[in-house]
C-alpha positions in Angstrom: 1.5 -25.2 6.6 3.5 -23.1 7.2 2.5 -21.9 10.7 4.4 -18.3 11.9 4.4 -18.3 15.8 5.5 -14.5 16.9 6.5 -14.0 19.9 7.1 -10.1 20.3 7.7 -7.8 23.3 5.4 -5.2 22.3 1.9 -4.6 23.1 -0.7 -3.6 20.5 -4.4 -3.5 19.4 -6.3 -5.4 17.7 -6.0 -3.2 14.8 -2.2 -3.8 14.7 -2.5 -7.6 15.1 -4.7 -8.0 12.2 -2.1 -5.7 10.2 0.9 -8.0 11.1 -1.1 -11.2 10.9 -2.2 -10.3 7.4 1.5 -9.0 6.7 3.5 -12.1 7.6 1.1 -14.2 5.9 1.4 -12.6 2.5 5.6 -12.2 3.6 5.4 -16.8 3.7 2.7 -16.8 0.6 5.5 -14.9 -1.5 8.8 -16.0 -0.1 8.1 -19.7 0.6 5.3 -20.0 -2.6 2.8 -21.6 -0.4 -0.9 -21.2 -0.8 -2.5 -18.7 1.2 -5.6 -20.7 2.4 -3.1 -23.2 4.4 -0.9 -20.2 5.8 -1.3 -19.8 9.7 -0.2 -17.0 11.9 -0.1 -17.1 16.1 1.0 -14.2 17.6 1.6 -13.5 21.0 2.3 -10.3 22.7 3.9 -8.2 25.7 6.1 -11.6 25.9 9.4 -11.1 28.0 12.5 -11.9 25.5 16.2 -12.0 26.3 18.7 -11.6 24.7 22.4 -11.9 25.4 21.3 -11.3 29.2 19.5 -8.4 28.9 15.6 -7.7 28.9 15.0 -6.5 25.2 12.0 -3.6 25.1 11.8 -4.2 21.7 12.1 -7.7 20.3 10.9 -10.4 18.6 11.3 -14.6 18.5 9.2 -15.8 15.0 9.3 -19.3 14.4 7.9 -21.0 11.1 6.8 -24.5 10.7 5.9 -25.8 7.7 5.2 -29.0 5.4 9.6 -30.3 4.4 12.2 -28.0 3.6 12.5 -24.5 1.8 15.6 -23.7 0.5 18.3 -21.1 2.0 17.3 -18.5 -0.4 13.6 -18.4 0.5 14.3 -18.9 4.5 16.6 -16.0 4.1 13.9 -13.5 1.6 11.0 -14.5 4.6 13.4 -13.7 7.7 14.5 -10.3 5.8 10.1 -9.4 5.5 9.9 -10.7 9.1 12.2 -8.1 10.0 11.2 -5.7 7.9 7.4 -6.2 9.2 8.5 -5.6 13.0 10.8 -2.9 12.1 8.9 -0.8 10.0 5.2 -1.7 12.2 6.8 -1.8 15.7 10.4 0.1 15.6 12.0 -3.5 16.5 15.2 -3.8 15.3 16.2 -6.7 13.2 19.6 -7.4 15.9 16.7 -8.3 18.1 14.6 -10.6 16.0 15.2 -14.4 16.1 13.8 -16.0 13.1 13.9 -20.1 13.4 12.5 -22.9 10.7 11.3 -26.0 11.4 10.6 -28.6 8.8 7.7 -31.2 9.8 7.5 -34.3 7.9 4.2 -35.2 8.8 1.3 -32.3 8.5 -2.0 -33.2 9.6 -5.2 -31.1 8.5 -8.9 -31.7 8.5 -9.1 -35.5 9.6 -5.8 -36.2 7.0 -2.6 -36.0 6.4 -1.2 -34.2 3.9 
């Protein structure tokens, strides 16, 4: 917890997906302060994204569950990495990025709750 789902429009290679799993980890390690070890990253690509009616070439939908709340502050310093990340990696711009957060109450991991 937390767990970053990216859904992006883009296609790339392995290489690349290590690169942004590894990035947006280390983006919710230092903007939400949670420990590395319990961070999880999906990411699924060459996903067809809308966006105000029209088919985006370039975008992204990340959402990030994790373990209660984060404040504004941090959800805001994590959503500007995200965008960053997928800017600066892919050439998506952050008008066509959807960030979301989702709290969870209850967190289960290895047989237990937390």
């Amino acid at each position: 917890m937390p767990c970053i789902e990216a859904k992006l429009t883009v296609t790339m290679d392995l290489g690349q997906r290590e690169v942004l799993q590894k990035k947006l980890t280390d983006a919710a390690v230092e903007a939400l302060g949670k420990p590395k070890k319990f961070v999880m990253v999906t990411i699924e690509e060459h996903c067809p994204l809308w966006m105000a009616g029209e088919k985006l070439t370039k975008g992204a939908y990340v959402a990030v569950r994790m373990l209660g709340d984060a404040s504004r502050d941090a959800c805001t310093d994590l959503t500007k990495r995200i965008c960053a990340i997928l800017n600066e990696a892919f050439g998506i711009e952050g008008k066509a990025v959807y960030v979301s957060f989702h709290p969870v109450e209850t967190w289960g991991w290895d047989g237990h709750l937390f």
